[in-house]
N, C-alpha and C positions, 0 to 999 in steps of 0.2 A: 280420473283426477281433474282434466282441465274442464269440466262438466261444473266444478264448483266455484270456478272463476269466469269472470263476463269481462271486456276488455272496455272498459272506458276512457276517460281524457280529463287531464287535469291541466292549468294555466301555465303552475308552474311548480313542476317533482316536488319542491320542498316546501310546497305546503301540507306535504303527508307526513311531516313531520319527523324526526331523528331517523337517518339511515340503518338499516341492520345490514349487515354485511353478507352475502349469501355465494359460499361458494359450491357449487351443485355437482356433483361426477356427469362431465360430459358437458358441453357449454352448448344448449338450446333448451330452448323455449318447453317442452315437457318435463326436463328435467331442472329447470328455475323452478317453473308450478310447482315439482314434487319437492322441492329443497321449501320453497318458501311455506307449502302447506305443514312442514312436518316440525320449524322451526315455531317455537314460542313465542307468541305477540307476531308473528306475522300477519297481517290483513290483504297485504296488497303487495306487489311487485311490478318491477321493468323491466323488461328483456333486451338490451343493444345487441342486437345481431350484426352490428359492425364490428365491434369491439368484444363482441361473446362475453357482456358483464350481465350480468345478475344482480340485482338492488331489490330487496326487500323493506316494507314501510311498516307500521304498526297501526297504521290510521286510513280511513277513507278518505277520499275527496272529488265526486264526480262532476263533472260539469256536462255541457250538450257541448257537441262536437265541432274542431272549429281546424284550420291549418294551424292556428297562432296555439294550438292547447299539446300536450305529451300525452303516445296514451301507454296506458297502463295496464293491469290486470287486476282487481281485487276479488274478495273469496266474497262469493252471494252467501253462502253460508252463514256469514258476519253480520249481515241484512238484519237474518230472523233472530239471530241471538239477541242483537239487540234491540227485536221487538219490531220494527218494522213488517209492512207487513207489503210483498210484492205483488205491484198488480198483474194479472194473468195478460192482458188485452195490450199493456204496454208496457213503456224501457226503463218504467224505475219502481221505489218501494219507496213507501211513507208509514208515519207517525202522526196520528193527533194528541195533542201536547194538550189537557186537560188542567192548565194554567195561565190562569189570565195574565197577561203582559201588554205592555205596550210594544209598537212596534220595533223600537231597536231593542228593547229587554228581547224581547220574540225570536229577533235575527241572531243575537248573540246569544243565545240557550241555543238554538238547532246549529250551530257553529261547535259550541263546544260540547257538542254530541258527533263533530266526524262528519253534518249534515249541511242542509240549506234548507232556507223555508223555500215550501213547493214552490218548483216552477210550472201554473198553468199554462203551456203554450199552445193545448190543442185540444177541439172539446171533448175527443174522449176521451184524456186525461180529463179535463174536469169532470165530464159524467161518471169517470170513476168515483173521483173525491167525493162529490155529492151524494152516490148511492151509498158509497159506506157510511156518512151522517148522517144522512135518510133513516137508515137501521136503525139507529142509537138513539132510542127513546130520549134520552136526556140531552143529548147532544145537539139533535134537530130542533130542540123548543128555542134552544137563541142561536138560528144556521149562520155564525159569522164569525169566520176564521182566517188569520191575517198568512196570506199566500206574499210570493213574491210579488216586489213592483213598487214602484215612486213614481213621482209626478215631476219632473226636473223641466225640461221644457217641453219635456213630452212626457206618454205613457210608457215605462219601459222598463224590463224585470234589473237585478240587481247586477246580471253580466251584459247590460246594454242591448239588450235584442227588446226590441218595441212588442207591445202586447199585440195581439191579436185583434180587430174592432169587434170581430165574431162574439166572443168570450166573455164580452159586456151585457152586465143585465139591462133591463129598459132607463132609461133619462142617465145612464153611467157611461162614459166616467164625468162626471163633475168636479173639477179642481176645487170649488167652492165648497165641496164637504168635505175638505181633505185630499192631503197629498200622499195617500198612502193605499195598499190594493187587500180588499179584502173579500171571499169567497163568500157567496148566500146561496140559498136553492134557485136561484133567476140568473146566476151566473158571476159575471166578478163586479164589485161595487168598489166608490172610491169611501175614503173613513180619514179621521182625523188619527194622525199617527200617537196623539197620546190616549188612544181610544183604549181600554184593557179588552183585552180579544183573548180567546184558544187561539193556538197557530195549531200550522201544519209543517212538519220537516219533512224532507224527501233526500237519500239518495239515491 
């Protein structure tokens, strides 16, 4: 059972949305997992091993790992149902989102899917990103898809951690075409945030 859960981190618990209450025979950590898989609308749980409470959520919310974040457990299983798809090679699962948006339309659709637009932080996450648009006949003919990232006074994804300089394709980032981060086959370009783009969601 705990095979179908991955332990993540979130900022703060109640962005996963309305409590379920989960009370489990036996107050540890295998027997939460077993309460929360078996309960309806559970996705995700917390385990206080201080306090031997058990908290079940209905909603995803991962973030990268930090001291300031909680972590949690959510079902990977939840992933594929809805459509994502997990990379083998690394820590998370995506969505290309075959709907042009600008970039806050972009951020808020992969939000209220439970998501985030991708965080590229390392290139082989983006070499993954890239070969699955690679594949897709249709998809690779316009390769530009709006990932995590803004231009504030620097380059830097939407929970403050600075991009990578690696990860930039040639003459990028340029502020001058935009303060906003978007994915090509050369690697990550900067675009005018009312650009209409596909995105990518990741959790």
């Amino acid at each position: 059972m705990q095979s179908r859960y991955a332990l993540a981190s979130i900022r703060t618990i109640s962005n996963l949305g309305k409590l379920i209450n989960l009370q489990p025979y036996g107050a540890d950590l295998l027997q939460c997992c077993i309460t929360c898989h078996s309960v309806n609308g559970c996705v995700s749980f917390a385990f206080d091993r201080v306090r031997q409470i058990c908290q079940g959520y209905p909603s995803i919310r991962k973030t990268t790992h930090s001291r300031d974040e909680v972590p949690y457990y959510y079902n990977t299983v939840y992933d594929r149902s809805q459509g994502y798809k997990h990379a083998e090679s690394g820590d998370f699962s995506y969505k290309v989102i075959e709907m042009r948006q600008n970039k806050t339309s972009a951020s808020d659709w992969c939000v209220s899917q439970g998501s985030w637009l991708a965080k590229v932080r390392t290139l082989d996450r983006q070499t993954v990103l890239q070969t699955e648009i690679q594949q897709n006949n249709l998809l690779k003919q316009d390769f530009r898809f709006y990932v995590s990232g803004q231009y504030t006074t620097q380059w830097q994804h939407s929970d403050g951690d600075v991009i990578d300089i690696t990860l930039w394709s040639p003459s990028n980032p340029d502020p001058a075409r935009g303060h906003c981060v978007m994915l090509t086959q050369n690697g990550l370009s900067s675009v005018d945030c009312s650009t209409m783009l596909f995105l990518i969601c990741a959790v």
